[in-house]
N, C-alpha and C positions, 0 to 999 in steps of 0.2 A: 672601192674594191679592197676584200680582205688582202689578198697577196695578187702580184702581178703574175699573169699567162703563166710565163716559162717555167715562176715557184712551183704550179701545180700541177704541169704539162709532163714533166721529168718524172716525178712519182708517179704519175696516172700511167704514162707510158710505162713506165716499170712493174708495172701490177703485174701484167704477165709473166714476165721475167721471174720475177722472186717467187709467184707460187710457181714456177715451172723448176724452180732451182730446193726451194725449201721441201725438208720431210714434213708427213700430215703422219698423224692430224694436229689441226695449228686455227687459229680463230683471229679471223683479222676484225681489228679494233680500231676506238679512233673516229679521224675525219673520214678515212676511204671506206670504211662502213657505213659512216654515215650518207655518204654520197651514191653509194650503193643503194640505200635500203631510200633515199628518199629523194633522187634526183629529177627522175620521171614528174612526178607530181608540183615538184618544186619548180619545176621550166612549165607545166601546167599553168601553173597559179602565178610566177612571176616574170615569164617569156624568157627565161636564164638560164644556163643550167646550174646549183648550189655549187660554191666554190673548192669544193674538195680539199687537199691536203698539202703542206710541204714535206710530209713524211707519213712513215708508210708502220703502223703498229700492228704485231702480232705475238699473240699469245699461245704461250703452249700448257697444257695441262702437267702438275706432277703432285702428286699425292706426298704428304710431311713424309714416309717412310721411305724413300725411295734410297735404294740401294747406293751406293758408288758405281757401280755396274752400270746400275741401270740410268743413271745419270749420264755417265762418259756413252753410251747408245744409245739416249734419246732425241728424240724428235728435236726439241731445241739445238742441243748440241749438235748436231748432224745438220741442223742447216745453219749452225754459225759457220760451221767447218767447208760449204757449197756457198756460201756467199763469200767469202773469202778469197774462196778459188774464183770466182769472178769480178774481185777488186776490191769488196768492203774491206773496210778496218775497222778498229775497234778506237774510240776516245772515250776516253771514260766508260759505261754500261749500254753504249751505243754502238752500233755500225753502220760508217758511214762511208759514203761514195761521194765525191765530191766533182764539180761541173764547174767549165770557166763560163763564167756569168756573159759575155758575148758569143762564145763559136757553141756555147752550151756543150763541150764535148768532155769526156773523162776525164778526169785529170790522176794522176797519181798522187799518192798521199807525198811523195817529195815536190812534185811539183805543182801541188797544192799552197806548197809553204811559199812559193814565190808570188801566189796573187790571192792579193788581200780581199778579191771582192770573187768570191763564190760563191758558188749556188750548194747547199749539202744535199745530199736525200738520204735520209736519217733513217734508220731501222730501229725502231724498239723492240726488243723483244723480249716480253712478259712472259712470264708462269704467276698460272694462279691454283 
């Protein structure tokens, strides 16, 4: 097994969540497309279902020109700003929400720092 249940159970259950929270238009990428676009077929052919993600990537469109304006009012930025307000942080080029690896429940980014063995669920998020 690529990652254990809960790795992939946490993102999957969050899919709704984060497009229900992020501005469109946005293009999800990655494992959860992939398990998207070929899961069906793949529990067909190997009684499974294909093991999905520990994290959750999405892309947003912006064209080399793009204003200041129109940066600080895009889609990206607008749902870094809506993930935020629902717990993510940022480490490094990432946002991340982080689970205690037993009661699986939120943790905050302070009380994150007190247990060494967590679960993330990572956001990337891209422009291309």
């Amino acid at each position: 097994m690529l990652y254990e249940n809960y790795e992939t159970d946490i993102p999957k259950n969050n899919l709704v969540k984060v497009f229900s929270k992020v501005t469109k238009p946005l293009c999800l990428l990655g494992g959860w497309a992939v398990y998207l676009t070929v899961n069906e077929a793949f529990k067909k052919d190997k009684g499974r279902s294909y093991h999905g993600s520990k994290d959750i990537d999405l892309g947003f469109h912006f064209s080399k020109n793009e204003s200041q304006e129109s940066l600080i009012n895009s889609a990206f930025n607008q749902s870094i700003k809506a993930l935020e307000k629902i717990g993510f942080y940022s480490i490094d080029f990432r946002l991340v929400q982080q689970y205690h690896r037993e009661t699986q429940c939120v943790l905050t980014e302070k009380q994150a720092r007190k247990f060494p063995s967590t679960i993330y669920l990572i956001f990337m998020l891209i422009s291309w």
